[in-house]
KOLMILUM-126649 format. One line per field, with one value per residue: residue number from 1; residue in three letters; chain; x, y, z of N, C-alpha, C in turn. Coordinates in steps of 0.05 Angstrom, whole numbers, always signed. Example, Ala and Ser with C-alpha at 12.3 -4.5 7.8 and 13.67 -1.06 7.14 Angstrom:
<recs>
nr 1;2 $
rest ALA;SER $
kette A;A $
n.X +264;+257 $
n.Y -114;-45 $
n.Z +156;+142 $
ca.X +246;+273 $
ca.Y -90;-21 $
ca.Z +156;+143 $
c.X +264;+258 $
c.Y -66;+1 $
c.Z +156;+157 $
</recs>
This chain:
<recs>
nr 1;2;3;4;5;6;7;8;9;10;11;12;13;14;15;16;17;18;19;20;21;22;23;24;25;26;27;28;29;30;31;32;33;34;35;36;37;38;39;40;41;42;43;44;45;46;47;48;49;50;51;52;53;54;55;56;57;58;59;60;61;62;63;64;65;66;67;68;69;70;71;72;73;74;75;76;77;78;79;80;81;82;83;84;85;86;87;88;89;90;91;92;93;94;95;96;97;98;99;100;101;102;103;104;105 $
rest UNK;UNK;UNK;UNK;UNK;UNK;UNK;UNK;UNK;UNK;UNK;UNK;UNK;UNK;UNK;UNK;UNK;UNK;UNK;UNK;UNK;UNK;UNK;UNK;UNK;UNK;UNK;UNK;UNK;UNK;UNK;UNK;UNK;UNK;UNK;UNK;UNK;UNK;UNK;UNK;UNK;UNK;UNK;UNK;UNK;UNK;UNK;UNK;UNK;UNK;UNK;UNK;UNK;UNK;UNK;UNK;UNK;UNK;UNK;UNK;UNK;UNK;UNK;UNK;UNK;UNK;UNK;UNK;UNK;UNK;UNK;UNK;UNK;UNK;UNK;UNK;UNK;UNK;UNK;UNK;UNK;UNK;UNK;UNK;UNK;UNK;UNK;UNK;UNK;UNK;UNK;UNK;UNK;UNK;UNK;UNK;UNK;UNK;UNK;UNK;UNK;UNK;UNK;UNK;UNK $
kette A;A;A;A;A;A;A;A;A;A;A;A;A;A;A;A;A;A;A;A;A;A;A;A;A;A;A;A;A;A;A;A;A;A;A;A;A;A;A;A;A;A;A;A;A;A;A;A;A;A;A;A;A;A;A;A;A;A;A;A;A;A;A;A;A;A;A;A;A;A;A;A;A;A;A;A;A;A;A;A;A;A;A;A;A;A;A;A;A;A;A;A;A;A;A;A;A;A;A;A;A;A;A;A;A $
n.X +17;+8;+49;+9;+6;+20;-12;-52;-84;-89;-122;-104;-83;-39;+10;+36;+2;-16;+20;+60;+58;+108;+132;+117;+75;+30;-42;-71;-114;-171;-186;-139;-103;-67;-59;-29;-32;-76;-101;-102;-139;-176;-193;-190;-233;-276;-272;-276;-305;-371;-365;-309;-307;-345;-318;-279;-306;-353;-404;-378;-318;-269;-224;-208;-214;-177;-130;-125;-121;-80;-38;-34;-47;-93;-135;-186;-211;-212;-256;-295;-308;-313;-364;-385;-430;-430;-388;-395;-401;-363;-318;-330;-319;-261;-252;-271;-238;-179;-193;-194;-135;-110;-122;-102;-51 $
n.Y -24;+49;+101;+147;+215;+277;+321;+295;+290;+339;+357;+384;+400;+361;+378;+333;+291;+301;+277;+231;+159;+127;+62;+11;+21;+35;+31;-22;-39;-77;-84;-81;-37;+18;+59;+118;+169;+211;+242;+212;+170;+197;+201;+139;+130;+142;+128;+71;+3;-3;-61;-67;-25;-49;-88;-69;-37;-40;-66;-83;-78;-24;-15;+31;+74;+52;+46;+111;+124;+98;+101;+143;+180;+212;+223;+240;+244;+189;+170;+193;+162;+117;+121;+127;+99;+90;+94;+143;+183;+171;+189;+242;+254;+249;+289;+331;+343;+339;+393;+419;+415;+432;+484;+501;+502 $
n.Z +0;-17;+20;+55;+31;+63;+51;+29;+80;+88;+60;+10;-56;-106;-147;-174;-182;-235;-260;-309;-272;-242;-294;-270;-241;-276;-298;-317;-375;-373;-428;-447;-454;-438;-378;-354;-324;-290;-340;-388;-364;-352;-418;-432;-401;-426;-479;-470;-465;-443;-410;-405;-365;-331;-317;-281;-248;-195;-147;-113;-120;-140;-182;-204;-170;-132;-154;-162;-102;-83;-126;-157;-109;-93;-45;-43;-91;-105;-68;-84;-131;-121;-107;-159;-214;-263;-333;-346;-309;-278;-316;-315;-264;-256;-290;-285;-232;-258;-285;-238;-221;-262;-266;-220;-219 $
ca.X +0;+28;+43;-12;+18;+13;-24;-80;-90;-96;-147;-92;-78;-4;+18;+47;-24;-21;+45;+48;+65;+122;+121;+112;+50;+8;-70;-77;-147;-190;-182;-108;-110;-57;-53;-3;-38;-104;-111;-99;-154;-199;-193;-192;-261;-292;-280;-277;-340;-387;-367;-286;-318;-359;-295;-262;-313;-377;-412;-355;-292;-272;-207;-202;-205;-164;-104;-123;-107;-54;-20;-31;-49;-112;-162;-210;-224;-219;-270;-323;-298;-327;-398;-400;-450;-421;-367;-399;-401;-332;-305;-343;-313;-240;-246;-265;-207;-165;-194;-183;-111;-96;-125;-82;-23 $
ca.Y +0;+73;+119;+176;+241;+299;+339;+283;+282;+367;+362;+402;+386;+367;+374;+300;+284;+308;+262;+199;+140;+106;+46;-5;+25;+39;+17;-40;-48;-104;-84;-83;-13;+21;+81;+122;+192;+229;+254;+188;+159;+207;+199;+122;+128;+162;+102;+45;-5;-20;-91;-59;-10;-58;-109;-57;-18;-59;-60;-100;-61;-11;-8;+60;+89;+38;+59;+139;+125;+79;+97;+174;+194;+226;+195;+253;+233;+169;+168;+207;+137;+91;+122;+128;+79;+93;+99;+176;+193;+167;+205;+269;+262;+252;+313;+356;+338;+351;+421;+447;+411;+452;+506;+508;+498 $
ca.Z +0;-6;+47;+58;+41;+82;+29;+24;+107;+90;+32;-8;-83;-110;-178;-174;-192;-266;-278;-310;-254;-258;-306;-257;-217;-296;-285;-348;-371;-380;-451;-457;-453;-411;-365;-341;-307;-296;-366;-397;-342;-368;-439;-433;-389;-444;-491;-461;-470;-413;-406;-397;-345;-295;-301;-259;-223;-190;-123;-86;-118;-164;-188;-214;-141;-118;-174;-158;-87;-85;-142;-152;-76;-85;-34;-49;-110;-108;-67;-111;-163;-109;-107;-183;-224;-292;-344;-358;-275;-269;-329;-311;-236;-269;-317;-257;-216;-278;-290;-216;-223;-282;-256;-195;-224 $
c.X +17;+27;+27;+8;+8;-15;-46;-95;-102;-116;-136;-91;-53;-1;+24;+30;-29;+8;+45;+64;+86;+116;+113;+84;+25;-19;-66;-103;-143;-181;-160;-101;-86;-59;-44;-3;-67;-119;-121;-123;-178;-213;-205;-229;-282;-299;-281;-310;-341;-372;-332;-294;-321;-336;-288;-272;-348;-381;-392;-323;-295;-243;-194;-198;-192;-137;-105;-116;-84;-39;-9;-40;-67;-134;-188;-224;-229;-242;-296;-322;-312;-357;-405;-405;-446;-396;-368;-387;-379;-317;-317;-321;-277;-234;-255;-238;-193;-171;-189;-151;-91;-99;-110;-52;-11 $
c.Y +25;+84;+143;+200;+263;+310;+331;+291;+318;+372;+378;+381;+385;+359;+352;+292;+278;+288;+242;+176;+125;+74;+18;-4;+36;+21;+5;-52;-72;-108;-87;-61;+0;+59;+90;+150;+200;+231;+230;+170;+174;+196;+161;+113;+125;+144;+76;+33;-10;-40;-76;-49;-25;-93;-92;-49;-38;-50;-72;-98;-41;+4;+19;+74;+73;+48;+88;+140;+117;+87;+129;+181;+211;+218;+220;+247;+208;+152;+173;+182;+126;+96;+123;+96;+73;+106;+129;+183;+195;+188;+243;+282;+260;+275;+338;+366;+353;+378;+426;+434;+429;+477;+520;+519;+506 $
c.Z +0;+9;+36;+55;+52;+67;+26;+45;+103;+74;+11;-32;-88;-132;-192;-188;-218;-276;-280;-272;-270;-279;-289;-247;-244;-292;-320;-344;-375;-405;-467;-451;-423;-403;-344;-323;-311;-323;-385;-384;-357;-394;-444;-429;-410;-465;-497;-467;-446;-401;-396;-368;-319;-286;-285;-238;-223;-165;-100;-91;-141;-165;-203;-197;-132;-126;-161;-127;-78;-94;-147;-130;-80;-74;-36;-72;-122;-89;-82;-125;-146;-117;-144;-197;-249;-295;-339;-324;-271;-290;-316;-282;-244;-279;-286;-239;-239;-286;-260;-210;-239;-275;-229;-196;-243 $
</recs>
């Protein structure tokens, strides 16, 4: 598991966020499909099929918040990933993050 950084425990945002993950820690779909940061997470969301989607994310896990905390350290938003029901929800709550990321920074 990774260590919590300070920044998460503060509800602050950290630029880290927007950069790819080393190659070791990349989320690999269902589909083959790899990704390596936020943007890429987004984009993927967007056209991935259903059947890609509820391999990862279902009522008893959902690997997309599991990667965004773990892997990029944002447990704020990878919560919002748990409660979402869909590919769209999940992309929508991605592309937000990513606009007040860019916007910060």
């Amino acid at each position: 598991m990774a260590t919590v950084r300070k920044e998460i425990i503060k509800g602050k945002l950290d630029k880290s966020w927007l950069d790819d993950v080393p190659e070791d820690k990349v989320f690999w779909c269902h589909d083959g499909g790899v990704v390596k940061n936020l943007e890429e997470l987004f984009n993927a969301l967007r056209k991935m099929s259903g059947d890609t989607y509820h391999y990862h994310a279902s009522r008893k896990k959902n690997d997309f918040s599991s990667w965004i905390r773990d892997v990029i350290g944002d447990a704020a938003l990878a919560g919002e990933l748990v409660k979402t029901a869909t590919k769209t929800a999940a992309a929508h709550k991605v592309e937000m993050r990513l606009h007040s990321l860019q916007a910060s920074f």
